[in-house]
C-alpha positions as CSV (number, residue, x, y, z in Angstrom):
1,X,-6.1,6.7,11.1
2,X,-7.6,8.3,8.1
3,X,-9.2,6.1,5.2
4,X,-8.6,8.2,2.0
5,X,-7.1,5.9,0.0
6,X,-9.8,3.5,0.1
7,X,-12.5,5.5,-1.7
8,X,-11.2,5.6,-5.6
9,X,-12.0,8.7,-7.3
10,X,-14.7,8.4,-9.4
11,X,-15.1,9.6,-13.5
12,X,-17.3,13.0,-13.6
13,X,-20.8,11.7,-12.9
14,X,-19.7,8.8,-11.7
15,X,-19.8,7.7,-8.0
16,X,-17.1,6.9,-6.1
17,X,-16.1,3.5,-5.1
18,X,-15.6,2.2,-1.7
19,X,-13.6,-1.3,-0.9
20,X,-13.6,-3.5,2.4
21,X,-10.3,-3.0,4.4
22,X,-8.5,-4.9,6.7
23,X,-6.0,-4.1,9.6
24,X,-2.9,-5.9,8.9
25,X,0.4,-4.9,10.3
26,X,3.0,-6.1,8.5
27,X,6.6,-4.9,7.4
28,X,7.3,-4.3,3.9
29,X,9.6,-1.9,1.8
30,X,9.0,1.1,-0.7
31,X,11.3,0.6,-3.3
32,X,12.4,3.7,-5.6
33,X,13.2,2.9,-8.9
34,X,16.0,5.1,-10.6
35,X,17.0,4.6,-14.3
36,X,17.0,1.7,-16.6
37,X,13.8,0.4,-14.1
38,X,16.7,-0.5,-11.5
39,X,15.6,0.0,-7.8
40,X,17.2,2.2,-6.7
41,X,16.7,3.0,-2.8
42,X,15.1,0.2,-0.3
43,X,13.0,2.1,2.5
44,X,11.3,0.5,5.5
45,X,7.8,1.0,6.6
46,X,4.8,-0.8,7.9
47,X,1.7,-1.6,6.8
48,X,-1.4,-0.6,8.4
49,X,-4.6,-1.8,6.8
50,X,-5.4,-2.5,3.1
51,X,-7.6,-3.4,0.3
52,X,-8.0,-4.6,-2.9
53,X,-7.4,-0.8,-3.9
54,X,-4.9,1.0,-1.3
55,X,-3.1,0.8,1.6
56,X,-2.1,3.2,4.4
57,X,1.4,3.0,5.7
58,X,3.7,4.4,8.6
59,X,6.4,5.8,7.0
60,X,9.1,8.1,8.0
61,X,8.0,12.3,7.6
62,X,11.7,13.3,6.4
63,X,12.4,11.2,3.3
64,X,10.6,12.1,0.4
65,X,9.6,10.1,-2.3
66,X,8.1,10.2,-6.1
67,X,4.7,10.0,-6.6
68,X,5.0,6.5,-7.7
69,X,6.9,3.7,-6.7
70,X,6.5,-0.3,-5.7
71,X,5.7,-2.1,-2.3
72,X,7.4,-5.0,-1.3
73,X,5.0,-6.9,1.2
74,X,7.5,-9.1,3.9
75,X,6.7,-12.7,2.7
76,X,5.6,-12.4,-0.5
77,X,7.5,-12.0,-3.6
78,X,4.7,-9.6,-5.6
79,X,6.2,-5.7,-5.9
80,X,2.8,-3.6,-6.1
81,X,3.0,-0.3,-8.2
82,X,1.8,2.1,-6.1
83,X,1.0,6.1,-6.5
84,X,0.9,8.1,-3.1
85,X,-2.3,9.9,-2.7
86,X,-1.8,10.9,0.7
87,X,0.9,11.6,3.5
88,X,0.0,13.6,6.8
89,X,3.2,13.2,9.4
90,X,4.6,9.3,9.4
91,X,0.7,8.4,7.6
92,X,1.1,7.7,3.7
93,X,-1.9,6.7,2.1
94,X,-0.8,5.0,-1.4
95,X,-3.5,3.5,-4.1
96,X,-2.4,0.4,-6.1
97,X,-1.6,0.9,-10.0
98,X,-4.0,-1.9,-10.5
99,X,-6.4,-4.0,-7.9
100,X,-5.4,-6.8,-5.8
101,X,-6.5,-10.0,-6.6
102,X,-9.0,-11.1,-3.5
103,X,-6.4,-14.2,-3.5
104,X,-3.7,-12.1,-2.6
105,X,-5.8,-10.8,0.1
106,X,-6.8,-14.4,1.4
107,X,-3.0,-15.5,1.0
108,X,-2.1,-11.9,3.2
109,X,-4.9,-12.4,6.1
110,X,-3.8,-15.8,6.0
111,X,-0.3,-15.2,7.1
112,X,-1.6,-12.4,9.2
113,X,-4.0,-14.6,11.5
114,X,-1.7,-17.2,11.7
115,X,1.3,-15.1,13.2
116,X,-1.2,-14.0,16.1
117,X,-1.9,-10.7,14.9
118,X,-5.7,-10.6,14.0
């Protein structure tokens, strides 16, 4: 599974920045949001691994989507702005509008180990 979305593009002359990822699979939903900032479609998908930056996603190859939109992480009430950076076949790499907070992280790898799946 390819890593792209972890490695933020860097200014000119600056270096790029790498973050620690985890492998966390976990359902969540892409929400697309139509006019007046209402959602406006709900689709399913599953997370793969993230960081503080970006995630990578399974998501299904026939429905397009904007190039930004929010993720909706099953058990948490947080919707992440998100811009797609990558998609190659059901793989959508998407970078976060802003970083996670590392508690966010702790609260999701929590949740994660505790369900078995780490």
């Amino acid at each position: 599974m390819s890593m792209k979305m972890h490695v933020a593009e860097g200014k000119p002359g600056q270096l790029a920045t790498t973050h620690q990822h985890y492998f966390i699979e976990r359902p969540c939903r892409i929400l697309v949001i139509g006019q007046q900032l209402k959602a406006k479609t709900k689709y399913q998908c599953l997370l793969r691994h993230i960081s503080v930056a970006g995630a990578m996603l399974d998501f299904n190859a026939a429905i397009l989507l904007p190039k930004h939109f929010f993720l909706e992480i099953e058990g948490f009430k947080e919707e992440i702005g998100c811009s797609q950076v990558h998609r190659e076949g059901t793989e959508l790499g998407v970078r976060f509008n802003m970083l996670l907070s590392p508690d966010f992280l702790r609260r999701l790898i929590r949740i994660q180990f505790s369900s078995g799946g780490l």
